[in-house]
N, C-alpha and C positions, 0 to 999 in steps of 0.2 A: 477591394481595399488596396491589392497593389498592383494593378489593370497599368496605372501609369508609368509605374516605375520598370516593372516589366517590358516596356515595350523600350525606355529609356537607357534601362541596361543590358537588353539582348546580345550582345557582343558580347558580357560576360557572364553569360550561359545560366542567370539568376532559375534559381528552382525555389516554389512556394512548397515547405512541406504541410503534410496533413498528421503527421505526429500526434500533434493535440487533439486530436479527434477518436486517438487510439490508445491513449492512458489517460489515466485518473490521477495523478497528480504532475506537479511539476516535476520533481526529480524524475521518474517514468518516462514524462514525454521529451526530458531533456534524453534521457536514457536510448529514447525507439529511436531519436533522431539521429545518435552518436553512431547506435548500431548500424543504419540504414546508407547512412552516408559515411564510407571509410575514410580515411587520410585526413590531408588538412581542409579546415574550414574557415570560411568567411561567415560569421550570421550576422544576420539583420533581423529584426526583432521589434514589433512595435507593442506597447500596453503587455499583452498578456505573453505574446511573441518574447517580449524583452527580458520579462523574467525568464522564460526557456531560457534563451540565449546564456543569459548571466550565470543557468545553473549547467548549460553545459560546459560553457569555460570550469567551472570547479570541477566537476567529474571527467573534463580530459584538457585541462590548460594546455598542454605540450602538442594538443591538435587544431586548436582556435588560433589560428593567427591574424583576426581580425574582430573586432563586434562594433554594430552600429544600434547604439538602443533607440527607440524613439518612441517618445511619450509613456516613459514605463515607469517604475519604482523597483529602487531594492529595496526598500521594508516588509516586513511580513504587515500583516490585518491589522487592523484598528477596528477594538472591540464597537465602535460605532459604524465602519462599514460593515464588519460581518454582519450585525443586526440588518443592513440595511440590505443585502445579498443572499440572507435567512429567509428575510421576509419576499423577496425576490423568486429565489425557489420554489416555494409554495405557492407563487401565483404562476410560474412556469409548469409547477407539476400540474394544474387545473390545466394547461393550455391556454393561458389567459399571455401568451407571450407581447401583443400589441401592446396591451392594458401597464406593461413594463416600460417596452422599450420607445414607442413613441414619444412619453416625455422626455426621456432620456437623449433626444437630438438638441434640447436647449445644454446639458454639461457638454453633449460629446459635442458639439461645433462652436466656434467664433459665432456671436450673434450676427455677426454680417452673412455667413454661411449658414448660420441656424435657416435664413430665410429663403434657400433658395431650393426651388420645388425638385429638379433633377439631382439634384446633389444629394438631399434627402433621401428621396426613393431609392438610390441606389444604395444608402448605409443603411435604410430599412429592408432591401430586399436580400441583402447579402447576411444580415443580421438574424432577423427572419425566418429563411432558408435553414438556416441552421439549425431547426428545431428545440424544443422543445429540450429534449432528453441532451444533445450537447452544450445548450447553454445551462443546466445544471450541472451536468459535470463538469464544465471548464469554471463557473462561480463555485464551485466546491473547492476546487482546485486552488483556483485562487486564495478564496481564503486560507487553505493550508502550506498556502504559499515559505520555503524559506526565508530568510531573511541573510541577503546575499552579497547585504553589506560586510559580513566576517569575512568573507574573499577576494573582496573587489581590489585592497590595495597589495594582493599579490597578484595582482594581472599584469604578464609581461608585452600582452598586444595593443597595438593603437586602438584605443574606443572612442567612437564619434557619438554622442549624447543630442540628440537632437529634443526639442521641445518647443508644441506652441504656446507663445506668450500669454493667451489667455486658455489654457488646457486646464478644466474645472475636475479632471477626472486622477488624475497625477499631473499637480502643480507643481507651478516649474524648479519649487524645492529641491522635490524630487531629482530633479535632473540634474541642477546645480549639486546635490549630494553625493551624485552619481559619478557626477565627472571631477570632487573636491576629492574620491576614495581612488578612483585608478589611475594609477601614476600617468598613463602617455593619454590623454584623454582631452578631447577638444569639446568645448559644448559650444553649441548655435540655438540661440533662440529664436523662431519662425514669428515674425510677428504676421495680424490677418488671419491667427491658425488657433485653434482648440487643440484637443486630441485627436481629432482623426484628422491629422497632419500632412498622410499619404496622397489623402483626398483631398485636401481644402486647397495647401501648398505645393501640388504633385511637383512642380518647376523648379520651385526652392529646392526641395528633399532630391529630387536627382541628382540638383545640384554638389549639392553636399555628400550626397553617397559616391557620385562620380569622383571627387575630391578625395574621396575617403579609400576608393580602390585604387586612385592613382597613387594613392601614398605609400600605398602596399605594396604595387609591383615596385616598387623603385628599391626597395630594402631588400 
């Protein structure tokens, strides 16, 4: 998922954490991350990433001196997706994880991208991979998601709000929301991009994350 951007921002020492894969909720894995990594932070954050990110700004604002959300929501659940992430679970608990997520590449991509075979296999294999038992915890999670619009318009850090123009999974409401609550906030809409923005856009989104650090050290 971020294969590209990684290599685009290597100069600025980018670390993927594995947080989420070590607490049960989001306040928790905002929580492992705070603890793991001391001083100040930069996050970047895409979909489920981004909620982290939003909730470790609230539980240490005075340490986040930057956030980059992409493709995410502050809202907490809508009783029509939890139904849809309920019923989700219980075909992950069977093992039935393909029987889920293979439809699920017509939301998560741009239908120009829905169609292209490598692109595919690689958000199915990283998807995948992940088993069973973390993609229920991380949809549990989600759905007990806060709702992180009560702290966004105390954020004193630059936030870059990025979103693809056709992202069926957190629409670009969403992100428009995102960046109308925190005061220093830029938003860019990715056209050509769904949700998985990382991948479809990887040139774009460097782009813009490059933009986004240069803004940083200059302050």
């Amino acid at each position: 998922m971020w294969r590209d951007q990684l290599a685009a921002l290597h100069g600025h020492g980018p670390l993927v954490t594995d947080a989420h894969t070590r607490a049960s909720t989001i306040e928790a894995m905002a929580a492992t991350l705070l603890a793991e990594h001391p001083g100040d932070l930069l996050l970047c954050g895409a979909s489920m990433g981004g909620m982290v990110a939003m909730e470790a700004a609230r539980q240490a604002p005075q340490r986040v001196r930057g956030l980059a959300l992409l493709g995410t929501t502050a809202r907490p659940e809508t009783p029509a997706m939890q139904a849809l992430r309920e019923a989700a679970i219980v075909l992950f608990e069977q093992g039935r994880l393909a029987e889920v997520i293979e439809p699920n590449v017509a939301f998560a991509f741009h239908p120009d991208n829905a169609n292209k075979p490598a692109l595919v296999q690689a958000y199915l294999d990283f998807v995948l991979g992940a088993g069973a038992q973390q993609l229920v915890a991380q949809n549990r999670a989600v759905i007990a998601r806060p709702d992180a619009r009560v702290h966004l318009p105390r954020l004193q850090c630059p936030v870059l709000v990025l979103c693809g123009e056709a992202d069926q999974l957190t629409p670009p409401e969403c992100s428009r929301e995102i960046a109308a609550l925190a005061p220093r906030s830029r938003l860019v809409m990715l056209a050509g991009s769904g949700h998985m923005l990382t991948m479809e856009q990887p040139q774009a989104v460097n782009q813009e994350l490059l933009r986004w650090l240069q803004l940083l050290q200059i302050q």
